[in-house]
C-alpha positions in Angstrom: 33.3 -64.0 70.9 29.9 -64.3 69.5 27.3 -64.5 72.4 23.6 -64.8 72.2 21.7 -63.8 75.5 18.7 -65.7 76.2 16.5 -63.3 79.2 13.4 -64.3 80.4 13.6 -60.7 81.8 15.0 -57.9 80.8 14.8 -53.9 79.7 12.0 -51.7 80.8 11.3 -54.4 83.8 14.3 -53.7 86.3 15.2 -56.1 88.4 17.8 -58.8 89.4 17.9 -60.5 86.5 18.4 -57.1 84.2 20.5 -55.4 86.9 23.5 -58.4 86.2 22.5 -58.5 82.7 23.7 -54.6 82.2 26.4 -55.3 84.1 27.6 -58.1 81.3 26.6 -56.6 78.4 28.8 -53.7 79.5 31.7 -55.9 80.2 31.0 -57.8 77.3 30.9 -54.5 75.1 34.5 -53.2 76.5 35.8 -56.5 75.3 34.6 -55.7 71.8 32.3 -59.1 71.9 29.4 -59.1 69.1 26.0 -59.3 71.4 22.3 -60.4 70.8 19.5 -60.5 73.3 16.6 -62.1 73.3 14.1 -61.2 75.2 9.9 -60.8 76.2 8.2 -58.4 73.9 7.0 -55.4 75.7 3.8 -53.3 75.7 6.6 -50.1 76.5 8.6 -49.0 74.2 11.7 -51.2 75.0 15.6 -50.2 73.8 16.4 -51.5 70.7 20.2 -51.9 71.3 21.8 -51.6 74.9 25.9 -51.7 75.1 26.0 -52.2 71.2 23.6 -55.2 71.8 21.2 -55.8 69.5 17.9 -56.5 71.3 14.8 -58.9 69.7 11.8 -59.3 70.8 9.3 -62.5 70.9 5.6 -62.5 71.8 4.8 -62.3 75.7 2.1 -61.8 77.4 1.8 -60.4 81.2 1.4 -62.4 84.5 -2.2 -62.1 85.3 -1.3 -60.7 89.1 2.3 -58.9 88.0 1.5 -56.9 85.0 4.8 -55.8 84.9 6.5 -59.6 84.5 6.1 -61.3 80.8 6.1 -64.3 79.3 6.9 -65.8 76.5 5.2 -69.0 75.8 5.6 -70.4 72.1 7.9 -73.1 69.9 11.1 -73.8 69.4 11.5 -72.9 65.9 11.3 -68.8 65.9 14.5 -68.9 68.6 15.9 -71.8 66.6 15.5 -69.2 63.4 17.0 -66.2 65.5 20.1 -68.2 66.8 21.1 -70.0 63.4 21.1 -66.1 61.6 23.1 -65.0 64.4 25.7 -68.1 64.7 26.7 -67.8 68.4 29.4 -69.3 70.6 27.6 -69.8 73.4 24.3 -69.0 74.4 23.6 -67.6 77.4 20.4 -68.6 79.8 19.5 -65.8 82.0 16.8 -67.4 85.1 15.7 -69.8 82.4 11.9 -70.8 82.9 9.9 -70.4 79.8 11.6 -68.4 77.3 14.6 -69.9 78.7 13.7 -73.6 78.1 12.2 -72.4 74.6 15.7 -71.4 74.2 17.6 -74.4 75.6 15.9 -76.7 73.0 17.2 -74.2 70.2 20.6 -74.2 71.0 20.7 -77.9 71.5 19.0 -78.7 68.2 21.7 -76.5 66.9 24.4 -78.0 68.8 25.3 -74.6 70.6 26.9 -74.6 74.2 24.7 -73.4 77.1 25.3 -71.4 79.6 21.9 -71.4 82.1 22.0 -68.5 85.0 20.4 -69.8 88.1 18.8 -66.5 89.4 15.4 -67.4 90.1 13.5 -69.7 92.9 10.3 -69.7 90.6 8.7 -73.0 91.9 8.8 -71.6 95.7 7.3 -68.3 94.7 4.0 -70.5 93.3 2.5 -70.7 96.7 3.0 -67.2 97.7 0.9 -66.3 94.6 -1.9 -68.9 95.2 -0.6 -71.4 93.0 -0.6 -74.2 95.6 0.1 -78.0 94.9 2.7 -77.1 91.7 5.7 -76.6 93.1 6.9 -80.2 92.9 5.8 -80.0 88.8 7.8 -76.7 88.9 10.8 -78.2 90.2 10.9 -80.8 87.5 10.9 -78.0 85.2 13.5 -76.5 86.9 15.8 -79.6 86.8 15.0 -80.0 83.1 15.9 -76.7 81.9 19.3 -77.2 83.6 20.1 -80.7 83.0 19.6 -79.4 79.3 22.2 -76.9 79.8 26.2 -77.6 79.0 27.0 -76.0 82.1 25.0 -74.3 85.0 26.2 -71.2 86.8 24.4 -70.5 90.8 24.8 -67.5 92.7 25.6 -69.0 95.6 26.4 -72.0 97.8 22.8 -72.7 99.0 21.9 -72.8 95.5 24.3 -74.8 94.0 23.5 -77.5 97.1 20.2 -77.2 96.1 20.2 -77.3 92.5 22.8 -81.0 93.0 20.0 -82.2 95.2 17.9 -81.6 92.7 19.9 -83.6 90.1 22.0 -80.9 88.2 25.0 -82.4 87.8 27.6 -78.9 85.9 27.0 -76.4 88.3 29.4 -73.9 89.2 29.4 -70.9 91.4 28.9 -67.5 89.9 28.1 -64.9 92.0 27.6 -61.1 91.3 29.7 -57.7 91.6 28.9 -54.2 93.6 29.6 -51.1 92.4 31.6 -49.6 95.5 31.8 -46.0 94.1 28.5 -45.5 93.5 27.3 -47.6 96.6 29.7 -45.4 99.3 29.1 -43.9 102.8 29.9 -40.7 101.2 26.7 -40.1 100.3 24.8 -40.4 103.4 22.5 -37.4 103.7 21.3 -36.1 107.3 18.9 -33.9 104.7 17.4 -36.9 103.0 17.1 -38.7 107.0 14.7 -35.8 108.2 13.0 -35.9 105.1 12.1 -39.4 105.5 11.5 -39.7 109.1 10.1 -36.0 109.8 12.7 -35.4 112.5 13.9 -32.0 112.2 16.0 -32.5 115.4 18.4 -35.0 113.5 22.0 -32.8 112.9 25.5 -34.3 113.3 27.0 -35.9 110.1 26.1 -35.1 106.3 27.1 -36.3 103.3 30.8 -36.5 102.3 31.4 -35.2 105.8 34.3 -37.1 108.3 35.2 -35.1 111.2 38.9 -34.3 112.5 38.6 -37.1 115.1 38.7 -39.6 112.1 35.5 -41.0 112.4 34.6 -42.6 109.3 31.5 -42.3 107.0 29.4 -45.1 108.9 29.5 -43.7 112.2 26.2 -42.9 112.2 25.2 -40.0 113.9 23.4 -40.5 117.6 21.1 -37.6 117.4 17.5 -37.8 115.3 15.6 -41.1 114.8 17.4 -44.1 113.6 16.1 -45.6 110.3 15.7 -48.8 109.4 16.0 -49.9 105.9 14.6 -52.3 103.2 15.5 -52.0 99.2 13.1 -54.3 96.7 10.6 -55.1 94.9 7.0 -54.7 96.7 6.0 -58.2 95.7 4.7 -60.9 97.7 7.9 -63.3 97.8 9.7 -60.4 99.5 7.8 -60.6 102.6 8.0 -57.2 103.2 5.1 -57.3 105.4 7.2 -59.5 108.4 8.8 -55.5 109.1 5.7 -54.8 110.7 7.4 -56.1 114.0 9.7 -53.7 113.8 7.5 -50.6 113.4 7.1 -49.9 117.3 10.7 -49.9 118.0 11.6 -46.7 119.9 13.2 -43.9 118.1 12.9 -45.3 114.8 11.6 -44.7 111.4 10.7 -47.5 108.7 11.8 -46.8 105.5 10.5 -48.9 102.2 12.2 -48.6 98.9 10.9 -49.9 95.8 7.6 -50.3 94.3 5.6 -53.5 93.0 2.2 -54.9 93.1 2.1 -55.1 96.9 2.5 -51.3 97.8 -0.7 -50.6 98.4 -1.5 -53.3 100.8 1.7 -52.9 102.3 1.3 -49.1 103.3 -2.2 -50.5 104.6 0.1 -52.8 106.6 2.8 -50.9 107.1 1.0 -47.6 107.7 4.2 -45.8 110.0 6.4 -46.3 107.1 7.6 -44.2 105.1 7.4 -45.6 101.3 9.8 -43.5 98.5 8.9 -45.5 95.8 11.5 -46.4 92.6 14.8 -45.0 93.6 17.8 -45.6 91.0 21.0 -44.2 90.2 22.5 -41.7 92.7 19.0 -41.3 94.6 19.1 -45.2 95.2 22.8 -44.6 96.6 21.8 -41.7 98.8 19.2 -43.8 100.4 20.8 -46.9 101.2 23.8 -45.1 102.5 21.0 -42.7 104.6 20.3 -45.9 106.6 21.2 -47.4 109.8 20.2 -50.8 109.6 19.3 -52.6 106.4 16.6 -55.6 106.6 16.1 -58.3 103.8 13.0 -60.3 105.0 12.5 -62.4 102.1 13.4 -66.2 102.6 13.7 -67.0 98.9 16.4 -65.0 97.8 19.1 -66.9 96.1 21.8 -64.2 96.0 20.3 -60.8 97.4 22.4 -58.1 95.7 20.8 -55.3 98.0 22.9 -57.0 100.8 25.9 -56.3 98.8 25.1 -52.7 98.2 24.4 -51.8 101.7 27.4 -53.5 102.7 29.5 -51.4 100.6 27.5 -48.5 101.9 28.6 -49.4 105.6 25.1 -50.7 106.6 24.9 -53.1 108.7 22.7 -56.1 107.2 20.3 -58.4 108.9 18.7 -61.3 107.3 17.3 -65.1 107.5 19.7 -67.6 107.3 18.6 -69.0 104.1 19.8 -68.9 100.1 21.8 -66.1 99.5 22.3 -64.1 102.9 24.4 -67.1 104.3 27.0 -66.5 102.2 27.1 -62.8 102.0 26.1 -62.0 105.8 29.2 -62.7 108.3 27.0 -62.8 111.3 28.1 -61.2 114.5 30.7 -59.5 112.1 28.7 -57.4 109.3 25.3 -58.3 110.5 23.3 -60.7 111.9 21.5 -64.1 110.4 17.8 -65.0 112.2 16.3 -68.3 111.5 13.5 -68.4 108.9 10.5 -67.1 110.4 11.8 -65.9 113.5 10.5 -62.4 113.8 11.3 -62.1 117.1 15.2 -62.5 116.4 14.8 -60.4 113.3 13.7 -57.5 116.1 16.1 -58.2 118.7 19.0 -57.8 116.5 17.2 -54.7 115.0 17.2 -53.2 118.5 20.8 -54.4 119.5 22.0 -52.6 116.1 20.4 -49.5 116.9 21.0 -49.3 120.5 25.0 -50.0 120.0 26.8 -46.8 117.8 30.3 -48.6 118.0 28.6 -51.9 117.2 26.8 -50.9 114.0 30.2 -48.4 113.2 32.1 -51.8 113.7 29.9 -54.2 111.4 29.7 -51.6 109.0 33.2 -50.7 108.3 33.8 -55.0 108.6 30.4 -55.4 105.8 32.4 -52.7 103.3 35.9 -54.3 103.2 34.6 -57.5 102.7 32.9 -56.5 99.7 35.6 -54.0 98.0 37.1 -56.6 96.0 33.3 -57.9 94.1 34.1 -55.7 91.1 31.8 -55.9 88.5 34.6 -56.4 86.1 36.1 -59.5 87.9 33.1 -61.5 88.5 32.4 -60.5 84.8 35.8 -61.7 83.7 35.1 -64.9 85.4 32.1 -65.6 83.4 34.0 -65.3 80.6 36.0 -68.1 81.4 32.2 -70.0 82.5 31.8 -69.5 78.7 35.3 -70.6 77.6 34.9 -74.1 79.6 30.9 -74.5 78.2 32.7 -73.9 74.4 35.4 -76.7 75.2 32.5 -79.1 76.6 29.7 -78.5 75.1 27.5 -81.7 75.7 24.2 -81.4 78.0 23.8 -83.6 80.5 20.4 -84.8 79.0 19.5 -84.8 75.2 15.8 -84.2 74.1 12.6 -82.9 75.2 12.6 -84.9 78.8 14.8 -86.3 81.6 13.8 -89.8 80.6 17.7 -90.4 79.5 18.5 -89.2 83.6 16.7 -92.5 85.3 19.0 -92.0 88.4 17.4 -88.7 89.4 14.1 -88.7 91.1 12.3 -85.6 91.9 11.4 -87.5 95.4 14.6 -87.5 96.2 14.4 -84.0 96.6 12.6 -81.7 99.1 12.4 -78.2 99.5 13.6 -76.5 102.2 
């Protein structure tokens, strides 16, 4: 198969939308498929092939209050170019939005099947960067991108609800793997705890370690301070600052991991935390594994793969009950779900957690098994066949440049929640 990637992210930005993308052009790589990417030029130097894909980039320029995110306004007719040299069978739209719908209008001028990944809840993140009163013109873009699209792929079952409301008629689920080696309670580190919380009295279990009474990896050790956890971005749609009302919780330590353009005003706001910065590879895995509790604060996440990883780390997750958390958070079984906005709950299942050892053993050994059989290379496979059914039917719901053709959907009909 021929397969032309269309990111309106990717490669040296990490984030959700690269971290799946590595993930396919590996899988597509082992099956011997013949890859191009597309993707946002780069004032870094950039990889010029990843996987054996070939890697092109178009003009961009960076978001005015995220350096590190880039655009790529422009025409139609350079992508148009770049997929008739490259003669795909299927094109494949990665959080579509700019780039994306640049390429959307190629492929359909070229009558190429679509493939558009929802991964992204751009028009909600407009007012948490001060772009207030959009959002509804955002959404419209949104619908138009997809409606262009042969088929859509969601992450998720609040997303594909919301992308129907919204007038999307193909969407399927898709949702994403975990790498259960590499994210494994093996690798929690009582070295790497007392270097992050400054407690020199933490002993008990290290990593690898699992005594002769059988305990297993996620029984987390009752001596030391407990940590509590969050993996991400430092970005405003994170909402990393609601952890504040955990930071007076007895015997605990906050622990941030990421970076992004709201470090430093979070470590003003957050100033008992302890921020590591970037972590990947095994580093990433130690930490995660290192916690007790994990919390994901942000209420616009439509998967949340850092839920996953935790999970298979036995940690204990707790999140809002919104977008992607509700379908990968078994409350009251691997962790608990709060109400949007309810700080208060989010603290008093933080303090239940870390009061209870055989309840946080219990939703952690429960949070790994449920996740064991998300292999990369399944929920790749299944993509495959995504492509397969977008090659067989490849019409768009809507041909041309608007949704004028669509009079039966009405952005009023549909309201953000």
């Amino acid at each position: 198969m021929r397969v032309a990637i269309i990111a309106e992210s990717f490669l040296p930005n990490m984030n959700g939308v690269t971290h799946s993308l590595l993930r396919v052009l590996d899988h597509l790589a082992d099956r011997g498929d013949e890859v191009l990417v597309i993707a946002p030029g780069t004032r870094r130097d950039g990889p010029k092939e990843v996987a054996g894909a070939r890697i092109v980039r178009v003009p961009s320029i960076a978001l005015p209050k995220y350096r590190r995110v880039r655009v790529a306004p422009g025409g139609v007719t350079r992508i148009r170019r770049l997929l008739q040299r490259f003669a795909p069978d299927v094109v494949h739209l990665a959080s579509p939005f700019v780039l994306g719908w640049r390429g959307v209008l190629a492929a359909q001028s070229l009558d190429l099947p679509t493939v558009a990944i929802y991964q992204t809840e751009v028009p909600a993140y407009a007012a948490r960067y001060g772009m207030h009163g959009i959002e509804a013109m955002l959404w419209s873009h949104v619908r138009n991108i997809h409606q262009h699209a042969s088929l859509t792929l969601a992450p998720s079952s609040y997303t594909i609800e919301q992308l129907r409301t919204l007038g999307v008629a193909e969407v399927d689920l898709w949702a994403r793997g975990v790498d259960s080696s590499r994210f494994d309670p093996s690798h929690r580190s009582e070295a790497w705890r007392r270097s992050v919380t400054g407690d020199r009295s933490a002993g008990g279990w290290s990593a690898g370690d699992r005594s002769a009474e059988g305990q297993s990896a996620s029984d987390r050790s009752a001596g030391g301070k407990k940590i509590i956890g969050y993996v991400g971005r430092l970005a405003a749609e994170k909402q990393v600052e609601d952890l504040a009302v955990l930071s007076d919780i007895p015997n605990a330590k906050l622990v941030i991991v990421g970076d992004g353009p709201w470090r430093v005003k979070l470590e003003r706001m957050l100033p008992d935390a302890h921020f590591t910065g970037f972590l990947g590879g095994d580093a990433l895995a130690q930490a995660v594994a290192s916690f007790d509790v994990m919390v994901a604060p942000g209420e616009l996440e439509t998967f949340c793969q850092t839920i996953q990883e935790a999970m298979a780390s036995e940690v204990p997750v707790i999140a809002p009950a919104r977008g992607g958390p509700l379908d990968l958070v078994d409350s009251s079984r691997t962790g608990w779900l709060y109400t949007p906005k309810d700080l208060s709950a989010m603290r008093a299942h933080a303090v239940d957690l870390l009061g209870d050892e055989a309840k946080r053993r219990a939703f952690g050994i429960a949070g790994r098994q449920q996740v064991l059989s998300r292999t990369w290379k399944s929920v790749c496979s299944q993509l495959i066949g995504h492509y397969s059914r977008a090659i067989e039917s490849p019409a768009p719901q809507v041909l041309g440049r608007t949704f004028a053709t669509a009079p039966r959907y009405h952005l009023e009909d549909y309201t953000p929640r």
